[in-house]
C-alpha positions in Angstrom: 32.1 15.5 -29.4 35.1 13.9 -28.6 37.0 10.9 -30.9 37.9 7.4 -29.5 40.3 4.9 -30.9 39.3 1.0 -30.7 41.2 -1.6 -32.2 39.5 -5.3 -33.1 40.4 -8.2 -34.4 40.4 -8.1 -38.1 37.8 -10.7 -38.3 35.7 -9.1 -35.9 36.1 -5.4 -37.9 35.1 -7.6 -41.0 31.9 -9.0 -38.9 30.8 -5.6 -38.3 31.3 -4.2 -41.8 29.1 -6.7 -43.2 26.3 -6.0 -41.1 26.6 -3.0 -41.1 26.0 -3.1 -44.8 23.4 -5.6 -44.3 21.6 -3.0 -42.4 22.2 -0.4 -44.4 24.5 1.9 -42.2 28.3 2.8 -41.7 30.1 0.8 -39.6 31.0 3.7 -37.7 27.2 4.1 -36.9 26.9 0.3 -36.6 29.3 0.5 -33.9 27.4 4.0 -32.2 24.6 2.3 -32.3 26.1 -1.2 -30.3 27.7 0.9 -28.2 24.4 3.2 -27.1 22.2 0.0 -26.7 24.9 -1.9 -24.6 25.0 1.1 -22.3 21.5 1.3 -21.9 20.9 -2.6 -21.5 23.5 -1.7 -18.6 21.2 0.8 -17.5 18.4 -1.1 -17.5 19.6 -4.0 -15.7 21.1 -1.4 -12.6 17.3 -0.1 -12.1 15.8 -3.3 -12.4 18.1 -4.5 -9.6 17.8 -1.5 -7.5 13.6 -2.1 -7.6 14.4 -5.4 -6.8 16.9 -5.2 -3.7 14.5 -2.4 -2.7 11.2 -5.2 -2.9 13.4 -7.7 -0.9 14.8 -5.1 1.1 10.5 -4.8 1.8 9.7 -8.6 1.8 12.4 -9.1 4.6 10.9 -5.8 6.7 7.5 -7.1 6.8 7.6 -10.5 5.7 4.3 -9.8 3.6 4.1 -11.4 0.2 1.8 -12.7 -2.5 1.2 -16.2 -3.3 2.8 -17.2 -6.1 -1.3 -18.2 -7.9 -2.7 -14.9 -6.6 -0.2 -13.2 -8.2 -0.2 -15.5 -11.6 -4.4 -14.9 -12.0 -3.6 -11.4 -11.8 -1.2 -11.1 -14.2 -2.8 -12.9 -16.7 -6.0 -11.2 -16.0 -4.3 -8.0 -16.5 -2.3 -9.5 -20.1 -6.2 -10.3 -21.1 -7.1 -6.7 -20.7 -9.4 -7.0 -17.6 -9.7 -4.6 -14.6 -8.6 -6.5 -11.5 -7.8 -5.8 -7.9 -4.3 -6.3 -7.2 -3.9 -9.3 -4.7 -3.2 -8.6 -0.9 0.2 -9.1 0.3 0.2 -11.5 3.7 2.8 -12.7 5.8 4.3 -16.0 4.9 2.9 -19.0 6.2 -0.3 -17.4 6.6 
């Protein structure tokens, strides 16, 4: 494990002491524990985007989609615990 130096703002350093107490850790862990969930909110976003470029990237090919309503019903089908088929995708305009 290696050691890294930051330096904050005094006001900021007493920010993060106190809720770090609050939550009943170090601020050392306090700050572990920002740093690990920034980093994998970073991560999270990068996939999201790379499905996403890659769905365009598949809308553009074939110009299939699904309606915006076919695709609402199902979703809230599937939030109310139901079994549905998942709607057709279909060119645009069609």
């Amino acid at each position: 494990m290696s050691t890294t130096t930051i330096r904050i703002e005094d006001e900021l350093k007493a920010r993060v002491a106190a809720a770090a107490e609050h939550t009943g850790k170090t601020a050392h862990a306090f700050m572990l524990d920002a740093i690990a969930q920034t980093v994998e909110q970073v991560e999270l976003d990068d996939e999201f985007h790379r499905i996403a470029d890659k769905r365009w990237a598949r809308i553009l090919a074939t110009g299939k989609t699904v309606p915006w309503d076919k695709a609402k019903n199902y979703l809230e089908a599937r939030a109310r615990g139901e079994r549905v088929r998942k709607p057709a995708a279909r060119k645009l305009g069609s």
